[in-house]
C-alpha positions in Angstrom: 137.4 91.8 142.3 140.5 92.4 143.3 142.5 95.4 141.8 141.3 97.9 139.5 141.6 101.4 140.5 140.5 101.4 138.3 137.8 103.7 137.0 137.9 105.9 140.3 137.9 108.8 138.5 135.2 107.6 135.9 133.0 106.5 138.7 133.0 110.0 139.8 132.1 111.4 136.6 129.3 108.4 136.6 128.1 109.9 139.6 128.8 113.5 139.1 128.0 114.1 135.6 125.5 111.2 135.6 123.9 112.4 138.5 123.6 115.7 136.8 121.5 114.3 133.3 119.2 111.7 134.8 118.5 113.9 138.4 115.0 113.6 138.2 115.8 109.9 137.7 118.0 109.2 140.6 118.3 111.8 143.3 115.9 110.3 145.9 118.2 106.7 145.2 121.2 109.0 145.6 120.4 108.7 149.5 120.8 104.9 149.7 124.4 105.5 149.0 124.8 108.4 151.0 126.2 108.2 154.8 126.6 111.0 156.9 129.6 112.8 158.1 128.9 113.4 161.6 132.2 115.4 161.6 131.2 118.4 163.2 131.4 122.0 160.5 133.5 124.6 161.4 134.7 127.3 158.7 137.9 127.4 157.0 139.8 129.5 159.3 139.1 127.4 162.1 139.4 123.8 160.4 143.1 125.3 159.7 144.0 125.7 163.2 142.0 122.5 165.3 142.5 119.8 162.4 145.5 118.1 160.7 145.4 118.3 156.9 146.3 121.0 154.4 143.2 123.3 153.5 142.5 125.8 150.5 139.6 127.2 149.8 138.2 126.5 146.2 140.2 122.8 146.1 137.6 119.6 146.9 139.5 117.1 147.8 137.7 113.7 147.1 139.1 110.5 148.2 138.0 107.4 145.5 138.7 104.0 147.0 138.5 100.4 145.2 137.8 97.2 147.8 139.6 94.5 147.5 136.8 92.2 147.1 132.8 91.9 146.1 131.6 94.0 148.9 132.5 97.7 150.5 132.9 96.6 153.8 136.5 97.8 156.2 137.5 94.3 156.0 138.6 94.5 153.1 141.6 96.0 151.8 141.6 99.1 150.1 143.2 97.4 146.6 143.3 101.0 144.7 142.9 104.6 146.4 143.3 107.9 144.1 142.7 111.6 145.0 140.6 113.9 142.8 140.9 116.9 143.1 138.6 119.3 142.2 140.3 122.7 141.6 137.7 125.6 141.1 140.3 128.7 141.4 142.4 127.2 138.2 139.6 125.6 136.8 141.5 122.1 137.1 140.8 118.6 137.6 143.4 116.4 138.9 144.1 112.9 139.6 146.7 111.9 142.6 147.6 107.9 142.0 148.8 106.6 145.2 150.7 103.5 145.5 148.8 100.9 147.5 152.1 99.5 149.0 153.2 103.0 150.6 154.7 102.8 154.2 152.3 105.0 156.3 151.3 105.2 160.1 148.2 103.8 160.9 147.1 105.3 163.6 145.9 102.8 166.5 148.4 100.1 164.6 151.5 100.5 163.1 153.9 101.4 160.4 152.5 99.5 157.2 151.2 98.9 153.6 148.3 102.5 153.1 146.3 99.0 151.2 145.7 97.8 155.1 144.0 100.6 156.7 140.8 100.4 155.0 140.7 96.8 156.5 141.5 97.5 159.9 139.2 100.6 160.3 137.3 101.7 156.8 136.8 105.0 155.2 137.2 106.8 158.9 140.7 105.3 159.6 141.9 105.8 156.0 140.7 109.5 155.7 143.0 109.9 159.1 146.2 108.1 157.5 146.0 111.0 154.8 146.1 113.7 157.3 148.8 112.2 159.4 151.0 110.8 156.9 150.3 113.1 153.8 148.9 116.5 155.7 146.3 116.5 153.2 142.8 117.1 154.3 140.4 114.8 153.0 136.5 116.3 152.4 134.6 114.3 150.4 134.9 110.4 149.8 133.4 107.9 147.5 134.5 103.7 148.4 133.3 101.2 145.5 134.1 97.5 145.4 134.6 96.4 141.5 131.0 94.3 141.2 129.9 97.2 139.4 133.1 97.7 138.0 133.2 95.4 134.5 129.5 96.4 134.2 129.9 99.9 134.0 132.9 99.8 131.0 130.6 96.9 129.0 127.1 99.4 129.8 129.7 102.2 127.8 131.1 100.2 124.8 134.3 99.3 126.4 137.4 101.7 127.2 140.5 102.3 124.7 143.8 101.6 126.1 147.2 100.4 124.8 148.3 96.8 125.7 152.0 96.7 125.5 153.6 93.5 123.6 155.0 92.1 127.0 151.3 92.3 128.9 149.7 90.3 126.5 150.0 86.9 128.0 149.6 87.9 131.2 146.4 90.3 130.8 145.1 86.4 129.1 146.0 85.2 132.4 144.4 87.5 134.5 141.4 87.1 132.0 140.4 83.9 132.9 140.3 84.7 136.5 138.1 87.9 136.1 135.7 85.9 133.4 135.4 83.0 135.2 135.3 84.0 138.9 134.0 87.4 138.6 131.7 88.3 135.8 127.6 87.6 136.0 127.0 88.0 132.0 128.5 84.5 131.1 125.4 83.6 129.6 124.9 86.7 127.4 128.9 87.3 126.6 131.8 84.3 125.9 134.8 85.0 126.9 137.6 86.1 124.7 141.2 86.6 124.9 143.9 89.4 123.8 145.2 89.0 120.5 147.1 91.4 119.6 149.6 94.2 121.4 148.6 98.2 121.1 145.7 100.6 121.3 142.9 98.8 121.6 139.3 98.7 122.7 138.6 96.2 125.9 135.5 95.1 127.9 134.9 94.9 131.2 136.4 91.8 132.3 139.5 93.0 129.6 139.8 95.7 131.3 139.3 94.6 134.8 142.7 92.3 133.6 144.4 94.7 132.0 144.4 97.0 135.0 145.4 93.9 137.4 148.6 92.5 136.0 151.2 93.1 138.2 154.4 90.6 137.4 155.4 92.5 133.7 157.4 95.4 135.3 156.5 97.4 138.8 153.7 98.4 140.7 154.4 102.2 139.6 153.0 100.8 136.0 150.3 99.2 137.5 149.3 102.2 138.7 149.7 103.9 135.1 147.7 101.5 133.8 145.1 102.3 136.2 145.0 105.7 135.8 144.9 105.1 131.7 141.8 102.9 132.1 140.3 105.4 134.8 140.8 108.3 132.4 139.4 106.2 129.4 136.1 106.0 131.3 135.8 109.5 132.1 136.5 110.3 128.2 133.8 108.2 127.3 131.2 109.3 129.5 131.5 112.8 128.4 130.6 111.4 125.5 127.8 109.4 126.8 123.9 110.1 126.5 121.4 110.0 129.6 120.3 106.4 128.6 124.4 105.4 129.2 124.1 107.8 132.8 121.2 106.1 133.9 122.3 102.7 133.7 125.7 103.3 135.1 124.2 105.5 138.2 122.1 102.3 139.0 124.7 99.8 139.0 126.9 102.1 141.2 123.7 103.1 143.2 124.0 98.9 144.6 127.6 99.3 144.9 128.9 102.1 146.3 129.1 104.1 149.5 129.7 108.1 150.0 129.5 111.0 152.1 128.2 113.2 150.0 124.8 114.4 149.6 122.8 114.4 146.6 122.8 117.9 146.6 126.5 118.3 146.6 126.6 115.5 143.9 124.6 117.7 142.0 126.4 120.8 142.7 129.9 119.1 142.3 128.8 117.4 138.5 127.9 121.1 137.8 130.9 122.3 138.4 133.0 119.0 136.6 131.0 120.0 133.9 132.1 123.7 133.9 135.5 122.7 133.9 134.8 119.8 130.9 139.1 119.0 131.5 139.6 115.6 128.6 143.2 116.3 129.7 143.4 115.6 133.2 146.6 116.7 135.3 147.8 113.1 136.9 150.5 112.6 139.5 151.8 109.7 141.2 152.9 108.8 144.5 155.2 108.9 145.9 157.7 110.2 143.2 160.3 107.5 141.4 163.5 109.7 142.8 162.2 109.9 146.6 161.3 106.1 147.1 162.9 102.9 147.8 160.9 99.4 147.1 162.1 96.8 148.9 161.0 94.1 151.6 161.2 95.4 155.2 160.3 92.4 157.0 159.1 88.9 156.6 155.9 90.1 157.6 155.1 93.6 156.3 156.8 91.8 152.9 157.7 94.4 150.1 156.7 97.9 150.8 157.5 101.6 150.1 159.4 103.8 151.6 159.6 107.5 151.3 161.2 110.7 151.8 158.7 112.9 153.3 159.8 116.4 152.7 160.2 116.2 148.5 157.4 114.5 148.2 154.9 116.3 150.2 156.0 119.4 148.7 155.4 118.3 145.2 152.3 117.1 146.0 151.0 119.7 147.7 152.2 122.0 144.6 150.3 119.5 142.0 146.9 119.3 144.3 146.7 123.3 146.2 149.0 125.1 143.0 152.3 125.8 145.7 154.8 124.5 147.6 154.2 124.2 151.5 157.0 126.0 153.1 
């Protein structure tokens, strides 16, 4: 299932917020997702001098990544990565959108697309391309592939988002891909088509289009749209009762992977929670005024190029609350 960011951010609050109502339910399943970080613990002060990446006490950093395809394994591409933050000094959650096409050093490689690192060396090697590139210290991580992804939106009623006039055709297009090739509920749900342009609600394989499209305008709007439909999600599961939690924790229980513990799920819902933020802070990188799309190479194809200094500064300001001198 190719491209759908696609929920990132609602498959956190599955797991965080979902985690927190059905607990009894699903904490000793928690571990099957659960992989250990055999990164060895030092304190703050330390982790500052000996590691790369920016650190700040009270900010959780947790890295949500889509696979580009049915399974979570590092040979696939990472189709969709966002950064939540999770901001416990302002009380703030936050959403960083990064485009999958940004130039970035892969360390052990070379200068390419940030989608390619998850193939060539999984979760690991992508966690190090945000430190070296970005200086941004990654703690937590959650990788998904979309199986679960059209399940999860149908499981909640569907997500509200605004089809613009000009997507229509193509989200039909992309439609009959994600119906036919993707989705297991044929026999229970016929497949139906866009109508109409404007707020709407969509199911999951709607949705899984809608968020896909890529040949109406740029990739920065496919990102938009991802975020929209990712936000949706969370919306709706705040919203949501433990039957809704329940169900969606099991279907991302067989499709998901994570280094953190049930415990710290648990601990990290509770805090969501406490924070409750429908309005979440977004950001997307890198900024329109400090980067160029074009095609580097008849290999590498069309990419993104940069200018470091702005955009790390503004980036750093939207996820820590300043400005790295």
């Amino acid at each position: 299932m190719k491209n759908l960011k696609k929920i990132l951010l609602a498959l956190l609050g599955i797991i965080l917020v979902g985690g927190i109502s059905v607990f009894g339910i699903v904490y000793f399943n928690l571990n099957k997702i659960y992989e250990k970080d055999n990164t060895t613990k030092v304190d703050a002060a330390e982790r500052e001098e000996s590691e790369e990446g920016t650190i700040v006490e009270g900010v959780t950093n947790i890295l949500l990544v889509g696979t580009d395809g049915a399974n979570i394994e590092k040979t696939n591409r990472s189709d969709s990565v966002m950064l939540v933050t999770i901001d416990t000094n302002n009380k703030d959650i936050k959403i960083s959108s990064i485009a999958r096409d940004t130039y970035v050093d892969i360390p052990g490689h070379s200068t390419e697309k940030l989608t390619h690192a998850y193939a060539y060396g999984g979760i690991d090697l992508l966690r190090e391309v945000f430190e070296v590139n970005f200086d941004i210290k990654i703690d937590k991580y959650i990788a998904v592939n979309f199986v679960s992804f059209m399940d999860i939106i149908d499981e909640i009623g569907g997500v509200e988002v605004n089809v613009e006039e000009k997507d229509v055709d193509e989200v039909n297009k992309y439609i009959d891909a994600c119906y036919d090739y993707y989705y297991d509920r044929k026999d229970e749900i016929e497949k139906e088509y866009v109508t109409k342009s404007g707020k709407q609600r969509l199911n999951g394989y709607q949705a899984l289009a809608f968020s896909r499209i890529r040949y109406t305008d740029s990739a920065y709007a496919r990102d938009n749209r991802h975020r929209e439909v990712a936000e949706s999600v969370y919306k709706e599961f705040l919203n949501s009762g433990t039957n809704e939690y329940k169900r969606a924790a099991e279907i991302i229980l067989e499709n998901t992977k994570t280094n953190i513990s049930p415990m710290e799920m648990i601990n990290l819902g509770f805090t969501a929670l406490k924070i409750n933020d429908t309005n979440i802070d977004q950001f997307q990188f890198p900024l329109a005024e400090y980067r160029n799309g074009h095609i580097v190479s008849k290999q590498k194809g069309w990419v993104i190029e940069w200018e470091k200094e702005p955009n790390l500064k503004a980036w750093h300001k939207f996820i820590y609350g300043k400005s790295e001198e």
